[in-house]
C-alpha positions as CSV (number, residue, x, y, z in Angstrom):
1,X,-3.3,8.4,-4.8
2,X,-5.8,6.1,-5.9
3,X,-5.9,2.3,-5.8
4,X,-8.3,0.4,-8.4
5,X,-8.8,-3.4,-8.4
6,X,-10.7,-5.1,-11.3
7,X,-12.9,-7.9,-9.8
8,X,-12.9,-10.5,-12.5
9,X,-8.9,-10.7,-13.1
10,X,-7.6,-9.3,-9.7
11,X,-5.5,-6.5,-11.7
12,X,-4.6,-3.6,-9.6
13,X,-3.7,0.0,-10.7
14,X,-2.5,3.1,-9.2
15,X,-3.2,6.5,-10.5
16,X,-2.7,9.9,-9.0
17,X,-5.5,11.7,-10.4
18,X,-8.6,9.7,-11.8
19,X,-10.1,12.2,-14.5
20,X,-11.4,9.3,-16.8
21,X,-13.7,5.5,-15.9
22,X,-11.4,3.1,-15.3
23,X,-11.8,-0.4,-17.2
24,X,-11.0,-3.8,-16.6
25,X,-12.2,-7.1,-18.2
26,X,-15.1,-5.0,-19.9
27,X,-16.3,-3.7,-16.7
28,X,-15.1,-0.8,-14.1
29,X,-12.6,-1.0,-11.7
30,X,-13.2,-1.0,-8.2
31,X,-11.7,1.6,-6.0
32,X,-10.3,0.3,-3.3
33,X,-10.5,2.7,0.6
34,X,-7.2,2.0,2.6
35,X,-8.2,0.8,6.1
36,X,-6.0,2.9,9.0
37,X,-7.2,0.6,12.3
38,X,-5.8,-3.2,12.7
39,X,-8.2,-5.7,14.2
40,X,-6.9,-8.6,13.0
41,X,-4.7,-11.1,14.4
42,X,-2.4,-10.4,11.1
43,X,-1.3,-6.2,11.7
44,X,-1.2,-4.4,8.8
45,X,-1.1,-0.5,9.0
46,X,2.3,0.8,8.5
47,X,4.7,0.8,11.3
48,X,6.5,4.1,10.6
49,X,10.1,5.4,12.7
50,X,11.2,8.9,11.1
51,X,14.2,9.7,12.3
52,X,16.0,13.3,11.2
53,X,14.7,13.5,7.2
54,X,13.9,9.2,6.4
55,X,11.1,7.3,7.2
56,X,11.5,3.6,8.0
57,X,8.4,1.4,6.9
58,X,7.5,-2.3,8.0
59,X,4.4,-3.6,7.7
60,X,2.6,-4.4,10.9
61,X,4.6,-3.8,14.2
62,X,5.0,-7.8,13.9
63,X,6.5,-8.9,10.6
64,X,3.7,-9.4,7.8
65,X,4.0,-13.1,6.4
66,X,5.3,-13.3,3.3
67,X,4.3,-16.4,1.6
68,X,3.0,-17.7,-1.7
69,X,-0.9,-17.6,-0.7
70,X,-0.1,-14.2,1.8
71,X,2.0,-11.1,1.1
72,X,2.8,-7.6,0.4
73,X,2.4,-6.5,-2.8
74,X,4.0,-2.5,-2.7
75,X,4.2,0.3,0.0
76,X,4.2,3.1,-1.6
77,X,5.1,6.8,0.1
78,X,2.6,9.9,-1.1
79,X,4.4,13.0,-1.4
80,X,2.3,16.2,-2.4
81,X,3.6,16.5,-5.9
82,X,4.5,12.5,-6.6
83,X,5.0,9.0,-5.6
84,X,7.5,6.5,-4.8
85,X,6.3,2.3,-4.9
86,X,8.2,-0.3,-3.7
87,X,7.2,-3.9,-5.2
88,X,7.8,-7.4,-3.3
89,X,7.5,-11.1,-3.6
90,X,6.6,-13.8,-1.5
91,X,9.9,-14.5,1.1
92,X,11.1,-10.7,0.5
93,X,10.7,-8.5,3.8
94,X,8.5,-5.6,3.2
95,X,10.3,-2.9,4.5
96,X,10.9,0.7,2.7
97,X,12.7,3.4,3.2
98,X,11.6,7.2,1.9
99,X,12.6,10.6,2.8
100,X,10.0,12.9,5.1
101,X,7.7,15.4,4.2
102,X,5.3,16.5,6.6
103,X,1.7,15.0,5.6
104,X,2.5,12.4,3.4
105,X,1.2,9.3,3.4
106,X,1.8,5.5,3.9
107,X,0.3,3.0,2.0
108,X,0.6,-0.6,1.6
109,X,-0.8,-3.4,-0.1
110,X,-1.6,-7.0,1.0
111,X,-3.1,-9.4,-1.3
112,X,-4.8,-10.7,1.1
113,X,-6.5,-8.4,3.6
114,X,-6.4,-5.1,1.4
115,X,-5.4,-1.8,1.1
116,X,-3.8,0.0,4.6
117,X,-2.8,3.6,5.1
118,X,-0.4,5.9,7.4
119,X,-0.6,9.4,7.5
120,X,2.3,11.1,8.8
């Protein structure tokens, strides 16, 4: 999966595959690289538990803040043949949860501080 964020407008779009230039605003998108090491005071890679065949997601091993000016946009889980995105809003919890595969990955999305990743 790739992330893409236009820097005039803020706009962000996720594709699979990128075969073609992505455009925003007249200009290309940006794509974004998903951190995978916290160092913040704020944690946000994915805090994963798999038990049996589900994975249970939470952003940060401390719950994320989810207000107007500071939130989680999606986690989404990256399967090798698709994707599956869950959205939120400031004052929802971001949690998810997805059934395993071995070697997916995490994502998630804060509007803030980036683009974090998980691999499992």
């Amino acid at each position: 999966m790739k992330l893409f964020k236009c820097s005039k407008c803020g706009t962000l779009i996720d594709m699979l595959e990128e075969n073609c230039k992505v455009m925003c605003c007249g200009e290309p998108m940006t794509e974004l690289v998903a951190n995978t090491t916290d160092a913040a005071k704020e944690k946000h890679v994915p805090f994963v538990q798999i038990e049996d065949d589900t994975v249970y997601v939470r952003v940060g091993e401390v719950p994320h803040p989810m207000d107007e000016d500071h939130y989680i946009n999606f986690i989404v889980a990256e399967y090798s043949d698709s994707v599956v995105k869950y959205m939120f809003k400031p004052g929802e919890t971001p949690e998810a949860v997805f059934d395993y595969e071995k070697g997916m990955v995490i994502y998630e999305y804060c509007n803030k501080h980036g683009l974090w990743k998980k691999e499992l």
